[in-house]
C-alpha positions in Angstrom: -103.1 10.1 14.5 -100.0 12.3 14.0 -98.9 9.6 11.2 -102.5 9.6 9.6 -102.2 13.6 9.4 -99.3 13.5 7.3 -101.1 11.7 4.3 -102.0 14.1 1.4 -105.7 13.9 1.6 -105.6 15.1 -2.5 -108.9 16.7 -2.1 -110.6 13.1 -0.9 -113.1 14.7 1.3 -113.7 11.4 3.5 -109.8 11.8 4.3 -110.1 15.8 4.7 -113.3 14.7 7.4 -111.3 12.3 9.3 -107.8 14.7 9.5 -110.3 17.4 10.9 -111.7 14.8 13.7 -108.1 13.9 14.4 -106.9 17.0 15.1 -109.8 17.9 17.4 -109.1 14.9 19.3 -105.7 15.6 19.2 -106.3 19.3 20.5 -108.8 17.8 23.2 -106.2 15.4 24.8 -102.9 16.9 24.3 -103.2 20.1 27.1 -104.3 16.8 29.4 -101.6 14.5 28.9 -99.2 17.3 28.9 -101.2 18.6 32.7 -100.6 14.6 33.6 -97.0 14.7 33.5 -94.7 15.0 36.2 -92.5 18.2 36.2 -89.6 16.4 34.7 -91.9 15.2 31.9 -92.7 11.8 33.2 -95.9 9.9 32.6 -96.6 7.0 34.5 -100.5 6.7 35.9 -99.8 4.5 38.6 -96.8 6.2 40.0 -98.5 9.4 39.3 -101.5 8.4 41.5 -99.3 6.5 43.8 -99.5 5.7 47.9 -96.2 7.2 48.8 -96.5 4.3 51.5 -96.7 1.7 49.5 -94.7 2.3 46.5 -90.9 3.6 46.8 -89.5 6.2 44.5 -89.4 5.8 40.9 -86.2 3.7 39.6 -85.2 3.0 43.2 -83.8 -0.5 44.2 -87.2 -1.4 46.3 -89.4 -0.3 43.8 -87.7 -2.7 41.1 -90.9 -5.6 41.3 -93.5 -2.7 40.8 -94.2 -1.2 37.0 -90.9 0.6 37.4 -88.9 -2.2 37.2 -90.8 -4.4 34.8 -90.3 -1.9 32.1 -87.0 -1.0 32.6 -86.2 -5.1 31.9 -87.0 -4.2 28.6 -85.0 -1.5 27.9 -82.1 -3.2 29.5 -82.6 -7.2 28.5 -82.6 -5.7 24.8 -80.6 -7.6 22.3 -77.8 -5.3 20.5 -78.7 -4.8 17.1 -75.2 -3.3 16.2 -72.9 -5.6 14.8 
């Protein structure tokens, strides 16, 4: 959405219609992604709404099979793309 905003509507009033339902969606979901975080700006459902008994801390060494650790493989298995 915040991509589609930044196109020049040029007085097309189909596009002027759309940007105003976009930002009212936008306006509607933002305070209650931003409520969903965690203090130090993390957003993660399933931690979030964790059993503290069943899953360990986030980025800890048990909780590397969970969600946690699955995404992190991904920021760490990345190819270099300096050369």
């Amino acid at each position: 959405m915040s991509i589609a905003l930044m196109i020049d509507p040029k007085g097309d009033q189909d596009i002027i219609r759309a940007h105003e339902k976009m930002r009212a969606t936008l306006e509607d979901w933002i305070p209650k992604i931003l409520a969903a975080q965690e203090p130090d700006g993390y957003l993660q459902t399933a931690f979030t709404l964790r059993d503290p008994a069943r899953w360990a801390e986030r980025w800890s060494v048990p909780a590397r099979g969970n969600h946690e650790g699955y995404v992190a493989g991904y920021f760490s298995n990345r190819p270099s793309t300096t050369t």
